[in-house]
mmCIF file of the N, C-alpha and C atoms, coordinates in Angstrom:
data_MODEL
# 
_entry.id   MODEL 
# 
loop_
_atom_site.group_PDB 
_atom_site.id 
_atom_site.type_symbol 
_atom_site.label_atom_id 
_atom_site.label_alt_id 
_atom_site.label_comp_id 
_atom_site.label_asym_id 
_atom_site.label_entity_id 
_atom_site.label_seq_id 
_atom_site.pdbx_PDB_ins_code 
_atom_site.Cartn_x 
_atom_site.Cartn_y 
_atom_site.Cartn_z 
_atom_site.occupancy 
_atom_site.B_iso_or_equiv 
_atom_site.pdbx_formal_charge 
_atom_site.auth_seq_id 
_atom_site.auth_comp_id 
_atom_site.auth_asym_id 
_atom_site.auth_atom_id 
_atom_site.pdbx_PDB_model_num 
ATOM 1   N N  . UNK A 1 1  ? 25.083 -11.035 -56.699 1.00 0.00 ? 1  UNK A N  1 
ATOM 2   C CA . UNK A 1 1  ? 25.375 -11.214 -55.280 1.00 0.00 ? 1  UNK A CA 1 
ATOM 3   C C  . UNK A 1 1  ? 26.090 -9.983  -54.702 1.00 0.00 ? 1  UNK A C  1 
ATOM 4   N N  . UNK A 1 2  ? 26.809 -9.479  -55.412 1.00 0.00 ? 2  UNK A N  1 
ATOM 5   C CA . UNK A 1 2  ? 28.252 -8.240  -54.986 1.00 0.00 ? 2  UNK A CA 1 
ATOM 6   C C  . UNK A 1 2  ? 26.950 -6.972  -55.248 1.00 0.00 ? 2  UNK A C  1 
ATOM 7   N N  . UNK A 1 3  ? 26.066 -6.930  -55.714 1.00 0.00 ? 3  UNK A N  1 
ATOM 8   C CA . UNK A 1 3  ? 25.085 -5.921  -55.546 1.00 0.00 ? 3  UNK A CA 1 
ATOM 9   C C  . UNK A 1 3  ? 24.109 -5.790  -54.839 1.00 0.00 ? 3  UNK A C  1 
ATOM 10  N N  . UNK A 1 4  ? 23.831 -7.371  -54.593 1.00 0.00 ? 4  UNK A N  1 
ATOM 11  C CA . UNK A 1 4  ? 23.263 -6.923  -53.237 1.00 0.00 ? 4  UNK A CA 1 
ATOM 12  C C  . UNK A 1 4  ? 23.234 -6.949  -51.818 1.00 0.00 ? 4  UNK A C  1 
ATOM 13  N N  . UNK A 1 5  ? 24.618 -6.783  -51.958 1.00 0.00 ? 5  UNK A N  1 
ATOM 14  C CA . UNK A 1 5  ? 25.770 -6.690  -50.544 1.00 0.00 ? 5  UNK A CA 1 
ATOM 15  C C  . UNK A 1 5  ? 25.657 -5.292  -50.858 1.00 0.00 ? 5  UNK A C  1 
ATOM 16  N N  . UNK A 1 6  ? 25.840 -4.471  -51.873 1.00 0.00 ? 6  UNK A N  1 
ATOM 17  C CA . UNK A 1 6  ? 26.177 -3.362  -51.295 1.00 0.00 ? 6  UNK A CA 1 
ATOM 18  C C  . UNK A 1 6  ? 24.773 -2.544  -51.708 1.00 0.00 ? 6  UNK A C  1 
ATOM 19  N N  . UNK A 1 7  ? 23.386 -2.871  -51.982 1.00 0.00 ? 7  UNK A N  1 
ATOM 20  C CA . UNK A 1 7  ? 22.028 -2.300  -51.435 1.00 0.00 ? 7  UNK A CA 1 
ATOM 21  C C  . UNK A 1 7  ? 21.961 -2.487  -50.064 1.00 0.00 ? 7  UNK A C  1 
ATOM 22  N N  . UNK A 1 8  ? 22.150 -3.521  -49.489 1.00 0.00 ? 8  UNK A N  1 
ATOM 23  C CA . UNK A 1 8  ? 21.824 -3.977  -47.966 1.00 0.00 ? 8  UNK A CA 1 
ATOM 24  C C  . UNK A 1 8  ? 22.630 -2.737  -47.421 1.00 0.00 ? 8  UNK A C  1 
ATOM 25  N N  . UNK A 1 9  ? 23.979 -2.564  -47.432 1.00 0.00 ? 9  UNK A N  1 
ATOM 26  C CA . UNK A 1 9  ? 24.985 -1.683  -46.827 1.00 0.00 ? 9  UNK A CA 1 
ATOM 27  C C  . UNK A 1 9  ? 24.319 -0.157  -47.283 1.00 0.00 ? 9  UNK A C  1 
ATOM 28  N N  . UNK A 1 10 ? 23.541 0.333   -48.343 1.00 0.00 ? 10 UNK A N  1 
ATOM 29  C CA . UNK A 1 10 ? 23.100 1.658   -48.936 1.00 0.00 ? 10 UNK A CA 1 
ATOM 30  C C  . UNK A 1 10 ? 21.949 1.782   -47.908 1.00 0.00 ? 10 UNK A C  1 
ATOM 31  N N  . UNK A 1 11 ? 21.275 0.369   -47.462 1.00 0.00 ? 11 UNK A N  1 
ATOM 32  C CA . UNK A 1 11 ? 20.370 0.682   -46.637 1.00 0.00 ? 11 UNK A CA 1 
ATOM 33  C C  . UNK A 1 11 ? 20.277 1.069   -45.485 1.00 0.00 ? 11 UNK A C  1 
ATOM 34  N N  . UNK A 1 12 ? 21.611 -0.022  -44.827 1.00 0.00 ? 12 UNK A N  1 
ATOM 35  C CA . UNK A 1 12 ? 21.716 0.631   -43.738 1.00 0.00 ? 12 UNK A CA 1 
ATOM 36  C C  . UNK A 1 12 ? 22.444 1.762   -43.081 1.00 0.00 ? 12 UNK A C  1 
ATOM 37  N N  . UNK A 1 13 ? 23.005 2.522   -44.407 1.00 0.00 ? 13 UNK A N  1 
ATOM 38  C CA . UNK A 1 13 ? 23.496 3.892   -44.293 1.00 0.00 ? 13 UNK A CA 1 
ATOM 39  C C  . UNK A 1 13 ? 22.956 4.962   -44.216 1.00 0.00 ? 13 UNK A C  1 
ATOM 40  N N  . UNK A 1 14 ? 21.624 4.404   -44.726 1.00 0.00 ? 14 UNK A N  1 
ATOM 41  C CA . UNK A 1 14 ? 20.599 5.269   -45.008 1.00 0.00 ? 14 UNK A CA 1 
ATOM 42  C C  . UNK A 1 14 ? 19.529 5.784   -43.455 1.00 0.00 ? 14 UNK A C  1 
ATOM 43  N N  . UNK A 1 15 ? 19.278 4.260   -42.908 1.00 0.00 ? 15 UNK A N  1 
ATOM 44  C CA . UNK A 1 15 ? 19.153 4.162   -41.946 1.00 0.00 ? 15 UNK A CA 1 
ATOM 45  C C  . UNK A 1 15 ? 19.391 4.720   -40.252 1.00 0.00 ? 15 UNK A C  1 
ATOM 46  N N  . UNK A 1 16 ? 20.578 4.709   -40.649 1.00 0.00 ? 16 UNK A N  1 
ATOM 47  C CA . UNK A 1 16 ? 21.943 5.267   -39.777 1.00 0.00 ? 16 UNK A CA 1 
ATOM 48  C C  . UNK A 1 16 ? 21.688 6.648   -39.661 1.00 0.00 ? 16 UNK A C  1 
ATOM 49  N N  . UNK A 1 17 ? 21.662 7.318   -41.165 1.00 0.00 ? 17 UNK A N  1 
ATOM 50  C CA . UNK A 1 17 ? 22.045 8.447   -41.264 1.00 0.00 ? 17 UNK A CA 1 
ATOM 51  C C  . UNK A 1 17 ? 20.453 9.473   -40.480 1.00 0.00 ? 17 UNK A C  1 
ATOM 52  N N  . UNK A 1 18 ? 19.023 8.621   -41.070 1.00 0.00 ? 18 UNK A N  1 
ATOM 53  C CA . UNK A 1 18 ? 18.027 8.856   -40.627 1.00 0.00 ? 18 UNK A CA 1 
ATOM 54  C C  . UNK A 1 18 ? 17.868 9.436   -38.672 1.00 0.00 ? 18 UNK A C  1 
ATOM 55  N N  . UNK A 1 19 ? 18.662 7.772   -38.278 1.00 0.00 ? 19 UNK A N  1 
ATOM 56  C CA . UNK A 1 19 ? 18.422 7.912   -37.219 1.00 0.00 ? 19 UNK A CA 1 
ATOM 57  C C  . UNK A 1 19 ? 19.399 8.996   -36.434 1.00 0.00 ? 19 UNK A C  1 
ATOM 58  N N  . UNK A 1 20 ? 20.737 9.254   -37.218 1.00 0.00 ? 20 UNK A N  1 
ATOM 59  C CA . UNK A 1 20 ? 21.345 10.295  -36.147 1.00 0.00 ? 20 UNK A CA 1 
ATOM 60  C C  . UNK A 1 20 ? 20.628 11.418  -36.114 1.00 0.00 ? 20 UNK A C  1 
ATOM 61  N N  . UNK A 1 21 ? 20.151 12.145  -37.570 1.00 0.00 ? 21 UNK A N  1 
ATOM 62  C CA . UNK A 1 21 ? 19.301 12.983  -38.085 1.00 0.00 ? 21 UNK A CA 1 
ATOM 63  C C  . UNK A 1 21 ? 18.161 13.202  -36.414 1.00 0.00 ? 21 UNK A C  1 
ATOM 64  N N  . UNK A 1 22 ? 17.394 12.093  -36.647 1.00 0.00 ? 22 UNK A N  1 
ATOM 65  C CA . UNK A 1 22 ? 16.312 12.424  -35.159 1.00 0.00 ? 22 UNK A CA 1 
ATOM 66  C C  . UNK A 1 22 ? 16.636 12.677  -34.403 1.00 0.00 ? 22 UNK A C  1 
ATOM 67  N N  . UNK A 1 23 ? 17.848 12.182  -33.831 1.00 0.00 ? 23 UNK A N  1 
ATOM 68  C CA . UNK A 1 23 ? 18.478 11.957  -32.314 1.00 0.00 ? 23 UNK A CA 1 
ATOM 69  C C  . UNK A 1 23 ? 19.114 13.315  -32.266 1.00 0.00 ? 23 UNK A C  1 
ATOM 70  N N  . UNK A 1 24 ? 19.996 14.151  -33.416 1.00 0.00 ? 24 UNK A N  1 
ATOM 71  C CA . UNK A 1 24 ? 20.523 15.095  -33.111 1.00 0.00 ? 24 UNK A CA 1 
ATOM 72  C C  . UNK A 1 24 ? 19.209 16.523  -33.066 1.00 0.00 ? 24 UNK A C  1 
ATOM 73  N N  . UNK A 1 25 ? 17.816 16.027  -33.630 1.00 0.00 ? 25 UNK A N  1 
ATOM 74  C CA . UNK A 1 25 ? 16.770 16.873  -33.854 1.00 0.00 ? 25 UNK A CA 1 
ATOM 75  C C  . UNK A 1 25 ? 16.140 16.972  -32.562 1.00 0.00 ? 25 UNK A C  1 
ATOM 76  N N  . UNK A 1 26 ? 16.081 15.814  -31.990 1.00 0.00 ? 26 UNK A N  1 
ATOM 77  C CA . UNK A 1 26 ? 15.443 15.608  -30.399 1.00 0.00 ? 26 UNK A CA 1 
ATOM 78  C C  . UNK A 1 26 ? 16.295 16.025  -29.487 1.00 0.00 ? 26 UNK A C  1 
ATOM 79  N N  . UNK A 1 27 ? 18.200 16.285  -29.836 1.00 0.00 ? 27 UNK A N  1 
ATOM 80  C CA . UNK A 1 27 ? 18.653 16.486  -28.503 1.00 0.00 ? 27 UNK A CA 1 
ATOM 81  C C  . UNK A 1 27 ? 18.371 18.522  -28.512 1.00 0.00 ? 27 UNK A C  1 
ATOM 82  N N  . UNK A 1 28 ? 18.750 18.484  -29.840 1.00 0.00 ? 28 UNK A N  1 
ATOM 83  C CA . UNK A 1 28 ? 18.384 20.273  -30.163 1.00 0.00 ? 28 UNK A CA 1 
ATOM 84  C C  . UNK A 1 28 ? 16.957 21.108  -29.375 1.00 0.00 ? 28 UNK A C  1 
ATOM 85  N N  . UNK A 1 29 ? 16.088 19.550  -29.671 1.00 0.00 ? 29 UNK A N  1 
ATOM 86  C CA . UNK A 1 29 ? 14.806 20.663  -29.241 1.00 0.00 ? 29 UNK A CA 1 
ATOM 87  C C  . UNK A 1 29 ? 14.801 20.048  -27.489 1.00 0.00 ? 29 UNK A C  1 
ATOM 88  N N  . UNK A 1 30 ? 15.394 19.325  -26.642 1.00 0.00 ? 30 UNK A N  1 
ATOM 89  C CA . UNK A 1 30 ? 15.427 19.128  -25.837 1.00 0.00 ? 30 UNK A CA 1 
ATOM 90  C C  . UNK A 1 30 ? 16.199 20.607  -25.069 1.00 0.00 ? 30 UNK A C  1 
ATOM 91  N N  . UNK A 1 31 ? 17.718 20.864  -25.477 1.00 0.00 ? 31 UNK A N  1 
ATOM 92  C CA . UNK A 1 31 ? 18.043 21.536  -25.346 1.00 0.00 ? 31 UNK A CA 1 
ATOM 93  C C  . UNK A 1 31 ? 17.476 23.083  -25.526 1.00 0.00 ? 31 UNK A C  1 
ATOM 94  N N  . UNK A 1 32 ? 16.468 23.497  -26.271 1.00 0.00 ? 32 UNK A N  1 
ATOM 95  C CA . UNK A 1 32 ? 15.748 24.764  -26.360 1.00 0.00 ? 32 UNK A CA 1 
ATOM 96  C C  . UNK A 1 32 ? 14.912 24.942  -25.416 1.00 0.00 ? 32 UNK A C  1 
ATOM 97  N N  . UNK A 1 33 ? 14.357 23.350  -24.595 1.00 0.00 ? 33 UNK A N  1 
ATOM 98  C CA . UNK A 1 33 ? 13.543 23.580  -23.547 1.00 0.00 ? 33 UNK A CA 1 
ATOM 99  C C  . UNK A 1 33 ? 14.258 23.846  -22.663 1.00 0.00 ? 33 UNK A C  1 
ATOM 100 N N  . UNK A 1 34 ? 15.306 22.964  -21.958 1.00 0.00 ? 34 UNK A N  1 
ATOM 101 C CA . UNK A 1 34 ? 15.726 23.574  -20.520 1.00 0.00 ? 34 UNK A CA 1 
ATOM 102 C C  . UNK A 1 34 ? 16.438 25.051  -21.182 1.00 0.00 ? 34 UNK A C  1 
ATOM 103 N N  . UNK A 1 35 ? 16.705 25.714  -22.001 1.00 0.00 ? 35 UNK A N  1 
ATOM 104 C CA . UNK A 1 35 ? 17.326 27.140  -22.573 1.00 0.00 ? 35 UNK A CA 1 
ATOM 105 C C  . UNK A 1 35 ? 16.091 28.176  -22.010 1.00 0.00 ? 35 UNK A C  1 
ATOM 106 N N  . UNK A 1 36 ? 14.826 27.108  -22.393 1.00 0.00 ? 36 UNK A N  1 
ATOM 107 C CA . UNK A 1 36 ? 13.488 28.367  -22.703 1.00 0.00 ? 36 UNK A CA 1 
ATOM 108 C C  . UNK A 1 36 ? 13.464 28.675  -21.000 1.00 0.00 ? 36 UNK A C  1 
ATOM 109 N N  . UNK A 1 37 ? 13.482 27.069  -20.379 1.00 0.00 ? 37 UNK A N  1 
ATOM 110 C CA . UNK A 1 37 ? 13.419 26.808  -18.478 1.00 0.00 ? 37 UNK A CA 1 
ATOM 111 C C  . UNK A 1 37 ? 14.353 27.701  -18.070 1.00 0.00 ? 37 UNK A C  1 
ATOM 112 N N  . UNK A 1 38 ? 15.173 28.154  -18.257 1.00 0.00 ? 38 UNK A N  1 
ATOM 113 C CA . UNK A 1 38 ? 16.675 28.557  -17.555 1.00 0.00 ? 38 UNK A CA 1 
ATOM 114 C C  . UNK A 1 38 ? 15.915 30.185  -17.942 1.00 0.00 ? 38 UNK A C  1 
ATOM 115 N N  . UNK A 1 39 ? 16.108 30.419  -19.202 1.00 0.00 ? 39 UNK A N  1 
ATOM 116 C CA . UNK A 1 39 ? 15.311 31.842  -19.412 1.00 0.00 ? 39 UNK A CA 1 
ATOM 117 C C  . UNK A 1 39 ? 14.234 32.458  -18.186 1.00 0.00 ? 39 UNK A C  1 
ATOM 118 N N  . UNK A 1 40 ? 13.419 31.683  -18.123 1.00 0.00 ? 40 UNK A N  1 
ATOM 119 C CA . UNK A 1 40 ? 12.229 31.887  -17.337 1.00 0.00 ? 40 UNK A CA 1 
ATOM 120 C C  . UNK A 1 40 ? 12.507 32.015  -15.696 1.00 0.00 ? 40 UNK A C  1 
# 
């Protein structure tokens, strides 16, 4: 039981970690566009 409390919790760390991963990948390349816009 105490193990798989803490797979569930590995998962959703995992999860977590995935999704900041995108969000900080999408705000980066968001940011290169209005950089590239502002350039131009």
């Amino acid at each position: 039981m105490a193990h798989l409390f803490f797979f569930s919790c590995a998962i959703v760390a995992f999860l977590l970690r995935i999704r900041s991963l995108n969000l900080l990948y999408s705000s980066r390349k968001r940011f290169s566009a209005i950089q590239c816009l502002y350039v131009m």
